[in-house]
C-alpha positions as CSV (number, residue, x, y, z in Angstrom):
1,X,-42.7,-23.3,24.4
2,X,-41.0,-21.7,20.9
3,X,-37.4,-20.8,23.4
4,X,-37.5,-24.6,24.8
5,X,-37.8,-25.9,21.4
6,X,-34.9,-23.7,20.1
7,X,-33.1,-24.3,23.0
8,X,-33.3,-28.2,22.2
9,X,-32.8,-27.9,18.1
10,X,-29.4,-26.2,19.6
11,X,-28.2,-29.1,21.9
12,X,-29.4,-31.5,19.2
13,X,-27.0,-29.6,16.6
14,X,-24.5,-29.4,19.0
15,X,-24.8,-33.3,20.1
16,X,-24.4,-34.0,16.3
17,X,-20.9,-31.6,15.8
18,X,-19.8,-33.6,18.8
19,X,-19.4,-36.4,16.7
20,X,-17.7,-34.2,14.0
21,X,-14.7,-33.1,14.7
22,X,-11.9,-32.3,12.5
23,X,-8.3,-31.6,13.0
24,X,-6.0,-29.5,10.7
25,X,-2.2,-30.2,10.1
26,X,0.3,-28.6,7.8
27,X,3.7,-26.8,7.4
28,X,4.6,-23.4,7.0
29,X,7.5,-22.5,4.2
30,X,9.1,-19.4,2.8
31,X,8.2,-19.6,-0.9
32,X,11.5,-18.9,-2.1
33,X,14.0,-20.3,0.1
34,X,11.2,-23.6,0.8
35,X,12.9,-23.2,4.8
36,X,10.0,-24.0,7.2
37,X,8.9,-20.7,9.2
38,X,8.4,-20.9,13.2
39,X,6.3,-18.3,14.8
40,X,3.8,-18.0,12.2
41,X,0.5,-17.3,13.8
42,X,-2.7,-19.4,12.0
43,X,-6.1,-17.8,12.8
44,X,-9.5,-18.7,12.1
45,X,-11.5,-15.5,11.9
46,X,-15.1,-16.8,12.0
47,X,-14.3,-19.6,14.6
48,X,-12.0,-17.1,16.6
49,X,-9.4,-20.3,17.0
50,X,-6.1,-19.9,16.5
51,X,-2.6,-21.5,16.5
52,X,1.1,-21.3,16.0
53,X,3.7,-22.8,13.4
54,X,6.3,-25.0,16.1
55,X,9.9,-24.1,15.4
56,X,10.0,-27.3,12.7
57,X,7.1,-24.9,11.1
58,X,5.0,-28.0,11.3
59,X,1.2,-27.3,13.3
60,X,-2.3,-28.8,14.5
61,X,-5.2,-27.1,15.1
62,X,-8.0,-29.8,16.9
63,X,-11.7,-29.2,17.4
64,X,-12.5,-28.2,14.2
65,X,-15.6,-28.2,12.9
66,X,-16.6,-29.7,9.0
67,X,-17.0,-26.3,7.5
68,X,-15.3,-24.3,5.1
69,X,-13.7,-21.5,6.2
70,X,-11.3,-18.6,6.0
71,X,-7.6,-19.2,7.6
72,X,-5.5,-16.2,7.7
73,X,-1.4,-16.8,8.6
74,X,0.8,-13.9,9.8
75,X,4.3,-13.6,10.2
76,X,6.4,-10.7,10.7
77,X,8.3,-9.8,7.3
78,X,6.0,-11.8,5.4
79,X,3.0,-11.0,3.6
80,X,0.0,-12.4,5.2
81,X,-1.8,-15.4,3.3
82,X,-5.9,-15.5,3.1
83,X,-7.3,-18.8,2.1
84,X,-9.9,-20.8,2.3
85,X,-10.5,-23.9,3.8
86,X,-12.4,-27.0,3.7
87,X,-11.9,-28.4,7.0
88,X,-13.7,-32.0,6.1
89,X,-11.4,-33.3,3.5
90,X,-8.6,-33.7,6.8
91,X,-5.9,-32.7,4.6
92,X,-2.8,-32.0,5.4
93,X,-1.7,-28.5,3.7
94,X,1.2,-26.8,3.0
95,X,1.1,-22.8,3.4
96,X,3.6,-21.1,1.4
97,X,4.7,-17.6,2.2
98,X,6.4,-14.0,0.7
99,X,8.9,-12.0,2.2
100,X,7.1,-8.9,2.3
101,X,7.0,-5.7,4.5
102,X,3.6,-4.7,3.1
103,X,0.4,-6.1,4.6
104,X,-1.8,-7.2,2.2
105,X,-4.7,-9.5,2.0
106,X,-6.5,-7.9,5.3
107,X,-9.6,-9.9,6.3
108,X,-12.1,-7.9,7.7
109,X,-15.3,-9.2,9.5
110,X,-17.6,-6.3,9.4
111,X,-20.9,-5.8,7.3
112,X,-20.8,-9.6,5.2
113,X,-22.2,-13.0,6.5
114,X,-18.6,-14.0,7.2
115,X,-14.9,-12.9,7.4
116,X,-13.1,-12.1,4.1
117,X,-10.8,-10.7,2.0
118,X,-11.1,-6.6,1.8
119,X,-10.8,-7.2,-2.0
120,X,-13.7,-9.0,-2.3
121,X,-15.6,-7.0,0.0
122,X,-18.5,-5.5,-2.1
123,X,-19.0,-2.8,0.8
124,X,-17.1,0.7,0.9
125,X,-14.8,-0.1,4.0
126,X,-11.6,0.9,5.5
127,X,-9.4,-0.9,7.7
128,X,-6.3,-0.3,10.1
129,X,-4.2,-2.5,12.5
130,X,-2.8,-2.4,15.6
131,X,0.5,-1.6,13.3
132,X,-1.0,2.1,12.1
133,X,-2.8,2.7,15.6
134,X,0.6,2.4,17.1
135,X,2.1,4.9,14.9
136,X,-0.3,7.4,14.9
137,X,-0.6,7.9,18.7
138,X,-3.4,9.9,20.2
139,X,-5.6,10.4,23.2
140,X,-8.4,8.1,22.4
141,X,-9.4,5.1,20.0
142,X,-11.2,7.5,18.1
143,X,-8.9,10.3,17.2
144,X,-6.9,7.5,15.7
145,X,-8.9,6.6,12.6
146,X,-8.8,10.6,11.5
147,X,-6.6,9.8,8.5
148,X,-8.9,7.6,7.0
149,X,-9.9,8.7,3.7
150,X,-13.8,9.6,4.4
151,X,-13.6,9.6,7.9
152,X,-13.3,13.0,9.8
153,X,-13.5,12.9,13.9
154,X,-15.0,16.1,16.0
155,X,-13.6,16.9,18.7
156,X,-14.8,19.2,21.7
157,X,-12.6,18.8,24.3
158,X,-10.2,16.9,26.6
159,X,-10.7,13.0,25.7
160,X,-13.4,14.0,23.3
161,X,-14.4,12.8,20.0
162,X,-17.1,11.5,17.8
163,X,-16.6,10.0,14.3
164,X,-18.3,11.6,11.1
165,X,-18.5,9.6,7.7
166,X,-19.4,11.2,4.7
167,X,-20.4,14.6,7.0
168,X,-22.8,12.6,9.0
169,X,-22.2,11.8,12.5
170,X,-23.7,11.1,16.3
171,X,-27.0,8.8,15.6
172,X,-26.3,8.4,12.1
173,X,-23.1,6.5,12.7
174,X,-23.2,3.0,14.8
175,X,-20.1,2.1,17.0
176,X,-19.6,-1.3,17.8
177,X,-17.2,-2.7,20.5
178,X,-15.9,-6.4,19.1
179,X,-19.1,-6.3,16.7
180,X,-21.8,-5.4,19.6
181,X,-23.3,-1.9,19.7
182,X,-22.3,0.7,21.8
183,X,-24.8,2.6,23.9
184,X,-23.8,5.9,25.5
185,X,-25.9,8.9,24.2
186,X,-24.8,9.1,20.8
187,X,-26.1,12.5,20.4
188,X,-24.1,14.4,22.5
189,X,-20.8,16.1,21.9
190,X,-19.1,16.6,25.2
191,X,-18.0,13.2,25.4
192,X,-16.6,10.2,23.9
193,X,-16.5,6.9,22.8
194,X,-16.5,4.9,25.9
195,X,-13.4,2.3,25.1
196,X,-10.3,2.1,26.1
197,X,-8.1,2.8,23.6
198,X,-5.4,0.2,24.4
199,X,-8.3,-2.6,24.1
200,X,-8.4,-2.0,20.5
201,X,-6.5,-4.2,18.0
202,X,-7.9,-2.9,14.7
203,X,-10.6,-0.7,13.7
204,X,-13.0,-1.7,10.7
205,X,-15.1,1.1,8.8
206,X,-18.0,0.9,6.5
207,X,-17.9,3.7,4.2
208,X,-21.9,4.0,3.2
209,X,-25.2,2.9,4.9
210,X,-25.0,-0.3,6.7
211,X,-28.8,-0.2,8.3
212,X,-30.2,-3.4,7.2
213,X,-28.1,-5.5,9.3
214,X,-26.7,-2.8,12.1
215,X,-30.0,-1.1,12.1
216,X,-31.2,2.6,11.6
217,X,-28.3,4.3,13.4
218,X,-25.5,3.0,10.8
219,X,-27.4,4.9,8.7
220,X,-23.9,6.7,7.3
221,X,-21.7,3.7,8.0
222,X,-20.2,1.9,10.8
223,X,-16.8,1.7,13.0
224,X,-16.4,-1.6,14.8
225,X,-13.3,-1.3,17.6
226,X,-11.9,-4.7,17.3
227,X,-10.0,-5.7,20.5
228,X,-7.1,-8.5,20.2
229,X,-7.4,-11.7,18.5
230,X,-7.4,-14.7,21.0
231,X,-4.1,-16.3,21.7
232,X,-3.3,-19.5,20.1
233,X,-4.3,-22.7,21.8
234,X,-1.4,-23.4,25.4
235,X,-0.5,-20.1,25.6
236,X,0.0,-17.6,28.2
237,X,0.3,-14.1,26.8
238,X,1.5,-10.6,29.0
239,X,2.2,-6.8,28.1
240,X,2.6,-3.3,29.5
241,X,2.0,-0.5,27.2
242,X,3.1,3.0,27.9
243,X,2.7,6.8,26.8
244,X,3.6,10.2,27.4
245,X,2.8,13.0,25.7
246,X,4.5,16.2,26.2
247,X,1.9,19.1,24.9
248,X,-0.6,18.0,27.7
249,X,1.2,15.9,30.1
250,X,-0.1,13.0,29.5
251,X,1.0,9.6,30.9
252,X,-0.8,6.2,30.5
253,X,0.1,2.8,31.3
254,X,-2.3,-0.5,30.7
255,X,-1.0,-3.7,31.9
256,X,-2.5,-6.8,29.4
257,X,-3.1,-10.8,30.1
258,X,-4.3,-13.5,28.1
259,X,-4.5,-17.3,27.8
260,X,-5.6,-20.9,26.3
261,X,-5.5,-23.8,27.9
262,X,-7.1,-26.4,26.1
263,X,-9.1,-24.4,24.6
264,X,-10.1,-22.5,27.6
265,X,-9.6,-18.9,27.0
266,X,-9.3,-16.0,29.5
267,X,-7.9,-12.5,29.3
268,X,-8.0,-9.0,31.2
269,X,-6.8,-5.5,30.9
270,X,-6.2,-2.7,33.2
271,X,-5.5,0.7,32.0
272,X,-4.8,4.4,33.2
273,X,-4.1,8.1,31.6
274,X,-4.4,11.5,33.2
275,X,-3.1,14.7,31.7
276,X,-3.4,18.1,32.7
277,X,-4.1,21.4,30.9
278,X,-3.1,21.2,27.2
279,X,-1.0,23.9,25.5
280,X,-1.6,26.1,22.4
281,X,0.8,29.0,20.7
282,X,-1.5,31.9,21.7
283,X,-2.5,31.0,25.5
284,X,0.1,28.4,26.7
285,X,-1.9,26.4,28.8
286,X,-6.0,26.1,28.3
287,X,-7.6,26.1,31.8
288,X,-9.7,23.3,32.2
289,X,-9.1,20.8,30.2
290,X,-7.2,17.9,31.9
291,X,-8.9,14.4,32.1
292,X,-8.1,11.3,34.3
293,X,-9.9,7.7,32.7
294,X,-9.6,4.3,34.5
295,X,-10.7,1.2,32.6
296,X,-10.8,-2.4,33.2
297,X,-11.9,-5.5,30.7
298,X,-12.1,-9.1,31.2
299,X,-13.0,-12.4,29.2
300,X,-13.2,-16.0,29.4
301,X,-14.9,-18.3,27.0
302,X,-14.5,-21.7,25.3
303,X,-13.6,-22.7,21.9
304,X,-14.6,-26.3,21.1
305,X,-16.0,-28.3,17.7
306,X,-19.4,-26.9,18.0
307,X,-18.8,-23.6,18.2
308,X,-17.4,-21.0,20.6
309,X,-19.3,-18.7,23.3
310,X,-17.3,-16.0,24.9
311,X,-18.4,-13.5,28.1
312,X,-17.0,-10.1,28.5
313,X,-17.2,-8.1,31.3
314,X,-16.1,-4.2,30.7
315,X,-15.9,-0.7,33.0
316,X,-15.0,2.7,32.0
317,X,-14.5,5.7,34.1
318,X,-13.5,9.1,32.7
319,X,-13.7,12.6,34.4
320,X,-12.9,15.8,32.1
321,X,-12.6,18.7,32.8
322,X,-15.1,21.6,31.1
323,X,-13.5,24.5,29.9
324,X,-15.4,27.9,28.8
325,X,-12.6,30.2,27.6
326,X,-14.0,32.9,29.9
327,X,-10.2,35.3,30.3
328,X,-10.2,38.7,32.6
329,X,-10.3,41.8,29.9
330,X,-7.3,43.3,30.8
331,X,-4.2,40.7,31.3
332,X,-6.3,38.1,29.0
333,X,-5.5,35.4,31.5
334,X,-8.2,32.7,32.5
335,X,-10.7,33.0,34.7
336,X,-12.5,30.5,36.8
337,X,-16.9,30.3,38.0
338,X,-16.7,30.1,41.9
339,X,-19.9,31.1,42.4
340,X,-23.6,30.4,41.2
341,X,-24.5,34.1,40.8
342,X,-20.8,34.1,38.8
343,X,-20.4,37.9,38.6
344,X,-16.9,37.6,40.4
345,X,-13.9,35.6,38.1
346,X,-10.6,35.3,39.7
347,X,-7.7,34.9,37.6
348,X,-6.2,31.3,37.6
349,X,-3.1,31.0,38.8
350,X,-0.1,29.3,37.4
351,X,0.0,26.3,39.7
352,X,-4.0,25.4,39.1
353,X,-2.8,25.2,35.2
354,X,-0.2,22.9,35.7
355,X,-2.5,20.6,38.3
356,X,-3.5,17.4,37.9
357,X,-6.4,17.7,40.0
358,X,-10.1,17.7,38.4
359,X,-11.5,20.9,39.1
360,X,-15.0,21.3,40.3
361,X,-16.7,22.0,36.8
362,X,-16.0,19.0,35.0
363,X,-18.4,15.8,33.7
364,X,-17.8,12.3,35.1
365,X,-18.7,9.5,32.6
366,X,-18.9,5.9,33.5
367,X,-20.0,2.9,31.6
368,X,-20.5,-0.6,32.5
369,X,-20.7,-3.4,29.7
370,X,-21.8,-7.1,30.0
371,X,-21.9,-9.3,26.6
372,X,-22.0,-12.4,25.3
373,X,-21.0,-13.6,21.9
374,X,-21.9,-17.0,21.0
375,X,-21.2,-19.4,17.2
376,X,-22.7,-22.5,17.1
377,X,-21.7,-25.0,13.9
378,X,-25.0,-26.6,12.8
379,X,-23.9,-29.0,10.1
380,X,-22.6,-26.6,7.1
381,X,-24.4,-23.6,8.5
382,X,-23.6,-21.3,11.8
383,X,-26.2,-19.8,14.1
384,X,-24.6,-16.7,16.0
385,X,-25.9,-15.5,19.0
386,X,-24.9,-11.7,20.6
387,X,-26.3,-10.6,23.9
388,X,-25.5,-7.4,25.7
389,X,-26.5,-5.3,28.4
390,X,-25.0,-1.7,28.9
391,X,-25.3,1.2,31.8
392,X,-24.2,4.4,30.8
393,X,-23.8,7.4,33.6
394,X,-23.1,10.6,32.7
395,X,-23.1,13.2,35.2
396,X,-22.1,17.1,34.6
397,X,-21.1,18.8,37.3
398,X,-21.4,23.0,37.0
399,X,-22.3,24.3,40.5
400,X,-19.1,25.5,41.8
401,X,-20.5,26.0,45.5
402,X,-22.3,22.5,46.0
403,X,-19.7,20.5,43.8
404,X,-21.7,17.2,44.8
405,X,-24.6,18.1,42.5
406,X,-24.9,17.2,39.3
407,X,-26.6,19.8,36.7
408,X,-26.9,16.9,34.4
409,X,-27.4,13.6,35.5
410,X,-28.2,10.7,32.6
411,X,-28.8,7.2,33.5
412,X,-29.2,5.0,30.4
413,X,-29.5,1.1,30.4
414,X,-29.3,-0.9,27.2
415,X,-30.1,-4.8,26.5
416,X,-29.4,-5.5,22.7
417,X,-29.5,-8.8,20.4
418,X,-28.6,-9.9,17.7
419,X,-29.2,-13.4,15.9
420,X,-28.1,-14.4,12.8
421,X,-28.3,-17.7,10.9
422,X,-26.2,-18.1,8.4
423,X,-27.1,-20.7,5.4
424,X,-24.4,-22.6,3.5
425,X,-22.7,-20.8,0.1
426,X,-24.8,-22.3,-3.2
427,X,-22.9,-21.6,-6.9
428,X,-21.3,-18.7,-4.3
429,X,-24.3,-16.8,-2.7
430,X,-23.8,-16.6,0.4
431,X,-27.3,-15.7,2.4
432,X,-27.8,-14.6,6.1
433,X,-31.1,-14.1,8.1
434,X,-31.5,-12.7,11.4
435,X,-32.7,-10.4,13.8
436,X,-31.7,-7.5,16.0
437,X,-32.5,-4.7,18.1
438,X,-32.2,-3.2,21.5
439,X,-34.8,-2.9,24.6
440,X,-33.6,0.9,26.4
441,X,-34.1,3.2,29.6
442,X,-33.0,6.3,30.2
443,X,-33.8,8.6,33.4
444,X,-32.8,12.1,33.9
445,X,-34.4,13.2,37.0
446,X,-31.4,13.2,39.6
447,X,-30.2,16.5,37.7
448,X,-30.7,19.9,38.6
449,X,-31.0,20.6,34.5
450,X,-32.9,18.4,31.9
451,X,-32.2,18.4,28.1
452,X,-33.4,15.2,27.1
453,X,-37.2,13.6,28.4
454,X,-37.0,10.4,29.8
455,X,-38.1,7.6,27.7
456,X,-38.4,3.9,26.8
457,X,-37.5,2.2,23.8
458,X,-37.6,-1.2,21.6
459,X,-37.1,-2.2,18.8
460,X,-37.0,-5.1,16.7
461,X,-35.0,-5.6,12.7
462,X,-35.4,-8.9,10.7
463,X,-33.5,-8.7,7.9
464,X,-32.6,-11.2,4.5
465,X,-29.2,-10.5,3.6
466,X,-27.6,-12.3,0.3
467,X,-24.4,-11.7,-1.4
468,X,-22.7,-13.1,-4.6
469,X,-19.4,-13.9,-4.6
């Protein structure tokens, strides 16, 4: 009876925005020169709407709700403008830009009741674009974010790494995927985060305790992997992407495609890296310790005056290889387990080290991910709505003479939410109230080896969240 009436205060609300819609026109203009500026991309961060300037620099944005907001514009060689917006006085504004090759002005979306500037974040936080993730090329989404000042990343193998913050790591630090959490058995360390790396736009990092609205596990901060902004409204969007790297062999492609028509959005990405045996100055090449990861996302969702509610579908498949170090005592070569009993170690030959193939010790993680992120405009307010459900499979294979088997065999399922309402700035406090939590499974019997019991969990986190600007 409570869900049915919630259900219909929502289609009221939206009935009502129906009837409000707002559309935004203006020009774009180099400060200086006052020429207009084609290209510039216009983007609504808390209504995840964007547009682009037409080669007069003139633009329109429709479907707008009456809210104030934050608009961010880019343009390459200029530095990025951050205001704010009141979307109901249907003015037509003129946005006046720098020549710059510094960003500036980042907005960031993590840890506050709504997007803002990083200045006027009150929350310890670091943040990096697609621009510095680019540069600073490495074998996952994670090892990427090691320069950040703070931020230090373990990592204990092929493809494997876990963020620390502050020295904490594991369950004290909460990854989110496009701001929903990620579950994967946090506390181990032969594995990663389960993203693929050339899905992320821009990583966000809150430097200090972010539990009352993440929840006990961002107990030493967060790192929410952004993926791509949409693309603005009647566009059709392509890439490849692709990377070599010469220590381990590595090659990786991912193919990208994303659209909006009339406000209709859709997207999907395909990607693939293998690598062999990595190299180091005192062994040449470390036995077992290739990887080969296949991943696959996908979207669709609408944008429209009351709101927007997107669906994202995701898969990740990674098997690494497990290495031991075990090398025969007299040529200090590697040796290889081909037996259960493992008291004979043949030497590995040249070829295996330079293979591609997985061998049969090695650990096979796969992870399926099904969310929904939904905004709806209730007059000067927003209710936000995030659903998810995850299955993580991890499966670690160590008999050499029944490689079919798995010594350890985890089978985790995850359904989170997460509702917040936010109420409309006063004198500038800004308050949110909401809920969140997660309902979780996880099994272990199908493994020859058990290191974790199985177990159920739920939980449930209202919180009152109020910040003065």
């Amino acid at each position: 009876m409570i869900i049915k009436k919630v259900l219909s205060l929502i289609m009221l609300c939206v009935s009502f925005n129906a009837y409000s819609q707002t559309q935004l026109t203006g020009i774009v203009k180099d400060k200086v020169t006052m020429e207009v500026l084609p290209g510039a991309i216009l983007y609504f961060p808390d209504l995840k709407s964007s547009s682009i300037s037409k080669p007069d620099g003139t633009f329109e944005i429709n479907n707008l709700p009456h809210i104030k907001t934050l608009l961010q514009v880019r343009l390459l060689g200029y530095q990025t403008v951050v205001k704010n917006i009141d979307l109901a006085l249907h003015i037509p504004i003129i946005i006046e830009m720098e020549q710059s090759h510094i960003e500036a002005n980042e907005v960031v979306i993590t840890g506050l009741s709504k997007a803002t500037e990083m200045k006027r974040n009150p929350i310890p936080m670091a943040s990096i674009d697609q621009k510095y993730l680019e540069q600073n090329t490495a074998t996952n989404a994670i090892d990427a974010i090691i320069k950040i000042p703070g931020v230090n990343v373990l990592s204990t193998g092929p493809n494997v790494s876990k963020p620390y913050i502050r020295g904490l790591g594991f369950n004290r630090i909460l990854t989110l995927f496009d701001g929903v959490r990620q579950e994967g058995q946090q506390w181990g360390d032969e594995h990663g985060i389960e993203v693929d790396q050339f899905l992320i736009d821009r990583v966000e990092v809150i430097k200090g305790p972010a539990s009352l609205i993440y929840g006990s596990d961002a107990l030493a901060g967060v790192v929410n992997l952004i993926p791509a902004n949409t693309v603005p409204e009647g566009t059709l969007k392509g890439s490849v992407q692709t990377n070599y790297q010469s220590n381990n062999g590595l090659y990786a492609a991912s193919v990208a495609l994303a659209g909006n028509m009339k406000s209709f959005l859709f997207g999907m990405r395909a990607s693939h890296k293998e690598a062999t045996n990595f190299k180091n100055k005192y062994d040449g090449r470390v036995y077992n310790t290739g990887f080969k990861e296949t991943d696959f996302n996908a979207y669709i969702g609408v944008n429209r005056k009351w709101g927007y509610s997107h669906l994202n579908f995701s898969i990740y498949d990674n098997m690494q290889e497990i290495p031991d170090g075990s090398r025969d005592s007299v040529t200090r070569k590697f040796t290889k387990q081909i037996s259960e009993a493992d008291t004979v170690r043949p030497i590995v030959s040249d070829a295996e080290l330079n293979a591609y193939a997985i061998s049969p010790i090695h650990q096979h993680v796969q992870h399926y991910r099904l969310f929904s992120i939904n905004q709806f405009i209730i007059g000067q307010s927003k209710l936000a709505l995030k659903l998810g459900y995850q299955q993580s499979i991890r499966r670690e294979y160590a008999h050499p003479q029944n490689p079919d088997v798995a010594g350890l065999y985890l089978k985790m399922q995850t359904a989170t939410y997460d509702v917040k309402f936010y109420l409309p700035e006063k004198k500038g406090w800004e308050s949110t109230v909401g809920i969140n939590g997660m309902y979780q499974q996880n099994n272990c019997d199908a493994g020859t080896e058990f290191v974790i019991p199985n177990y159920t969990l739920f939980d449930f986190a209202p919180f009152l969240f109020i910040v003065k600007f």
